[in-house]
C-alpha positions, 0 to 999 in steps of 0.5 A: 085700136084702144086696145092696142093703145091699152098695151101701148100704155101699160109698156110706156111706149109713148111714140106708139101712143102717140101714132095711134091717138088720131086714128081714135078720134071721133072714137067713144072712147077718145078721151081715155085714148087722150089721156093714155097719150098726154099721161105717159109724158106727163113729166115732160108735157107743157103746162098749156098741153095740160090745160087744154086737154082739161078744158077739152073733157071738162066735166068727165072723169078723165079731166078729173083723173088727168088733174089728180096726176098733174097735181101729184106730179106738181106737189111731188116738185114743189110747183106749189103755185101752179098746184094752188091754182089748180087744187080747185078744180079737183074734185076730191077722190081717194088718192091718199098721197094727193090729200097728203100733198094738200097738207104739205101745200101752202095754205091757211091750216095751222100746223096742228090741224094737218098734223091731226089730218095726216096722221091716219092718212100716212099710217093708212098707207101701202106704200112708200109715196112721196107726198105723204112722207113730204107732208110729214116731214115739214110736220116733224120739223115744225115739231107739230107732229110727234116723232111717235107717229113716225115710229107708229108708221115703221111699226106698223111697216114691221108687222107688214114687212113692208121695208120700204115703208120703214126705211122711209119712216125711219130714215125722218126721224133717225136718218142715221139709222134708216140704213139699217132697217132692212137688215133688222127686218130680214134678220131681227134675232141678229140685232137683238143679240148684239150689244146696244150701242146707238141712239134709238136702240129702245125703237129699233129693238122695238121693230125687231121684237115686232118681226121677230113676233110675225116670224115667231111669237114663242122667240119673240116672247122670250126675248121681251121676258129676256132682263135687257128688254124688260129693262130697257123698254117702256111700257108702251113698247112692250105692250105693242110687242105684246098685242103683236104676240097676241095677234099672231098667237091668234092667227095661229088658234093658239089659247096663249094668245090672251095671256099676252094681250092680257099683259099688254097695257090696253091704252097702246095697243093698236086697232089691229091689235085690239081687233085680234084681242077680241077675236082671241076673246071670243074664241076663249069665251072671255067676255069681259076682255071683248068688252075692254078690247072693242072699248079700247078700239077708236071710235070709228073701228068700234062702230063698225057692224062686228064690233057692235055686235061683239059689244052687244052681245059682251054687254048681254053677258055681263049683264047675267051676273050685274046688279038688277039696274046695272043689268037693265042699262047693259041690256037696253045698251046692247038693244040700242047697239043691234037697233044701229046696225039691224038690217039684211045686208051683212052679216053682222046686220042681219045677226043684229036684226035676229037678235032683236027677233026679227027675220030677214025679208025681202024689203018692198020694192021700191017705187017703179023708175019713171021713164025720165030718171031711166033715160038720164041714166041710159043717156049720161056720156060717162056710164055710156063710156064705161058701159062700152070699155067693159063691152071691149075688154077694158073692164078696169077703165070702164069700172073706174069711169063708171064708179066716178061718175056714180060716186065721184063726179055728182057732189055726194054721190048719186042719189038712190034714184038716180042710183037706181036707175044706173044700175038699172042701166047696168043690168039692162046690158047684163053687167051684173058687177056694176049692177050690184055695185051701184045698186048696194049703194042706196041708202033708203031705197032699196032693191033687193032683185038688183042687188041680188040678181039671178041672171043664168036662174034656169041653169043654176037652178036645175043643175042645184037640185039635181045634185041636191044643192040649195040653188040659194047658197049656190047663187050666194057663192056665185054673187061674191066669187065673180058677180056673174061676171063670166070672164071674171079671172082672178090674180091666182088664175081661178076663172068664170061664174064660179071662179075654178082654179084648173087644177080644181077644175081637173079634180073635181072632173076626175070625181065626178066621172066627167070625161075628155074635160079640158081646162079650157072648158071651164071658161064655158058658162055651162060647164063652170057651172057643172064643175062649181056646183060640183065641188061644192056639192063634195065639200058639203058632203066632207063636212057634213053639210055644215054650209060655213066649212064648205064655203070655207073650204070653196074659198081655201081648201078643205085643209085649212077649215079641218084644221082650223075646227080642232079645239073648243066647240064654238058657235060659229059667228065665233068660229068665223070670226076667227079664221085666220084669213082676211079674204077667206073670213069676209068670204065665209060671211058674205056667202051666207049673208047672201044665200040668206037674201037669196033664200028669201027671194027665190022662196017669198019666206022669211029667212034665219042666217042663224038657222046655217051656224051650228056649233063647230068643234073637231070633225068627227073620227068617221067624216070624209076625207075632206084634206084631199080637196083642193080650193076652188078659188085660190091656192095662197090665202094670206092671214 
């Protein structure tokens, strides 16, 4: 029956909704039934109906969710009254455009304390909502926040080709020409050629020179080189447009990258254009620019693992050729920056603690949960609920219930021991997602046998060492392709423990002799396994062994890293760092941070992430065919 309301939801069929909501009373699952059925009419439902389902799950996640709709659809209205009443019953979560609309509310901030609170709200967002351009329109207005930022927003959209995002940024500050963004986005050579007629040329030409770079840097550069645009934008235009050039001259592996970067003014370059600054930095061996790029960042970017460490090291080298104190201050800098982020958890931490010459251990356990902390776990309404949505097939509602509840619900999240103790709730019912989730949550007590589990140990094992597989590098991959999520399936149609795509599944099948396989077989646990492992296993052997381009190439395709390895030999922290693709970068990383807590686990040894990076430079003229393999997890990696 839920599921059948699931479907029913998802269509917006309220008559269905609605004739099958009293037949799920009594059901553990009643309050997401009420809730599909009142939010699918929310618009049309009385302010009374509203409440009574509010005080009737007061306390679940589902009052809290209902409220976050209802809150949304009366700011969206301007029912400010009603949404001041309610606002505080709300507890905070992170819909951007309902933070957005507290800010557009009546309230006692000054006009300069919401436009700095709006400002990384509105540029952090994905999509074109109501609230958050309604907040910034007020602000505008009242001159408190700057047209720049708006600008900011439809140049960021550009970069993201996000058109309905620019239109609308636009349209705020330039409602004149808001009509005419989507046509410079589709085709910005077309508007860069005509003749300059308007106001606000200076800003469009900007988002035209900005897609024009996503689509072709090298035209892109010789339109900004061009006498109309060197005269007619500022510095702080053409230094965006330059750290755009740069940034997709970086994706590309392209050593031009750091001419432009080093042409733009550092100071208007973006976090995402200093993040690629960097990155192009490394790969030249460029130190002194990784320090002025990560410097450049905001404080909060800058603090996270990567760029500490990056810093670190940027300091360490120049700190070879500085007078002997300055060369003393710069090391303890960089010894206070990996002491910050030391730890075994990522990749970047476990760098750090090797770089303070350390290894990477098992921490102790910590202490046994007592039988109270285990049954408040066992007994709490919510993470029942969720625990029995995901054991029905709803795995989505089930993991947002179960995550308000240990993030949301309590004022500052669980504590660890309570943390703890759902997790070890979680595995108890062999949902290893949750588990792990919740687990990795903790903050002084930590758990490394909940964090990094090995449910199917006996199988993986033995079917590692068979083919001649370190089982903690398969475990590792398996830990960040599905969680040991069995009917894990992802938005590309990769499926099961080891997230096959059919495709690959049939290839690998082929190579390794396996007859009468059907793709349908790959949803089998054994079977997933002998086919993952498998793959693996060949491109291990197509590169050599080298752990990085095989985790590369399980995640992209053996193509991809081939080709990204030509040019200098790098380390492979830089070379990593360096993949053009967000997933398939944080991929790689978390594979082999995971096989390193793994390696230390199943052996009782101390282990060295720094033991599986060697240099990588161009494949050697006698390696494999490693272009002929398909990815085993997707087939449309993105930079």
């Amino acid at each position: 029956m839920l599921l059948d309301m699931g479907r029913a939801f998802e269509r917006n069929d309220t008559q269905r909704l609605a004739a099958l909501l009293p037949q799920v009373a009594g059901h553990p699952l009643e309050p997401l039934a009420g809730y599909w059925e009142l939010s699918a009419r929310l618009q049309s439902a009385s302010h009374e109906e509203i409440r009574t389902f509010l005080r009737r799950w007061s306390g679940t996640f589902y009052e809290n969710r209902l409220r976050t709709d209802w809150l949304i659809e009366l700011g969206r209205n301007r029912n400010w009254g009603t949404f001041n009443e309610e606002l505080p019953l709300w507890r905070p979560n992170s819909e951007r455009e309902l933070r957005c609309l507290i800010l557009a509310a009546p309230g006692p901030r000054t006009a300069a304390e919401r436009a700095a609170q709006l400002a990384p709200l509105w540029l952090g967002q994905t999509r074109a909502d109501e609230g958050c351009a309604l907040a910034a329109q007020q602000l505008l207005a009242s001159r408190a926040l700057a047209p720049e930022v708006a600008w900011q927003r439809a140049r960021l959209a550009a970069e993201g080709n996000q058109r309905a995002i620019a239109t609308q940024a636009v349209r705020l500050v330039a409602p004149d020409r808001a009509a005419d963004v989507a046509g410079i986005l589709e085709n910005p050579a077309r508007f860069l050629a005509a003749p300059a007629s308007a106001a606000h040329t200076r800003e469009l030409a900007t988002l035209a020179l900005i897609r024009l770079a996503m689509n072709d840097p090298a035209a892109a550069a010789e339109q900004l080189g061009s006498v109309r645009w060197r005269t007619q934008l500022g510095p702080e235009e053409q230094s965006w447009v330059r750290g755009v050039i740069g940034r997709r001259l970086t994706q590309r592996l392209d050593a031009d990258a750091l001419e432009h970067f080093g042409r733009a003014q550092v100071e208007h370059l973006h976090d995402e254009h200093l993040i690629w600054k960097t990155r192009a930095a490394l790969r030249g061996g460029n130190w002194g620019m990784v320090r002025e790029a990560i410097m450049a960042m905001s404080p909060a970017q800058r603090e996270q693992p990567a760029w500490s460490y990056w810093l670190a090291r940027a300091l360490i080298e120049r700190a070879r050729s500085a007078p002997a104190a300055q060369a003393v201050q710069m090391r303890q800098q960089a010894q206070d920056l990996y002491q910050r982020i030391a730890g075994v958890g990522s990749f970047y931490e476990q760098l750090a603690l090797e770089a303070l010459g350390q290894s990477i251990t098992t921490p102790p356990a910590p202490a046994p949960l007592t039988l109270a902390e285990v049954a408040a776990a066992r007994s709490n309404p919510g993470l029942q609920r969720a625990l029995h949505a995901i054991a029905i097939g709803l795995r989505t509602e089930g993991v947002r219930e179960w995550n308000y509840q240990t993030i949301t619900h309590p004022p500052g999240g669980l504590s660890d021991r309570e943390l703890l103790a759902a997790a070890d709730f979680a595995c108890s019912r062999q949902v290893w997602d949750r588990c792990i989730s919740t687990s990795l949550r903790t903050r002084q007590e930590v758990d490394q046998r909940q964090r990094f589990p090995m449910p199917f140990r006996e199988q993986v094992v033995q079917r590692s060492r068979e083919i001649g597989l370190d089982p903690a590098y398969v475990f590792g991959l398996i830990h960040q392709e599905s969680r040991f999520v069995m009917d894990a399936r992802s938005h590309v149609g990769a499926s099961g423990l080891m997230q096959v795509m059919p495709a690959t599944a049939r290839w690998t099948a082929r190579q390794i002799g396996l007859r009468d396989f059907q793709p349908e077989q790959i949803n089998d646990r054994d079977t997933n396994i002998v086919i993952g492992t498998a793959y693996l296993k060949l491109a291990l052997e197509n590169f050599d062994g080298v752990r990085v381009l095989a985790a590369a190439a399980y995640n992209a395709g053996a193509g991809r890293p081939r080709l990204w390895r030509n040019g200098p030999v790098l380390e492979a922290a830089i070379w990593i760092e360096n993949i053009p693709f967000a997933e398939t970068r944080d991929y790689v990383q978390r594979v082999l941070a995971n096989s390193t807590n793994y390696a230390a686990l199943i052996s009782g040894q101390p282990q060295r992430l720094s033991d599986h990076l060697p240099p990588i430079g161009p494949r050697a003229a006698n390696a494999g065919n490693a272009a002929s393999a398909p990815s085993a997890t997707t087939t449309a990696a993105r930079p």
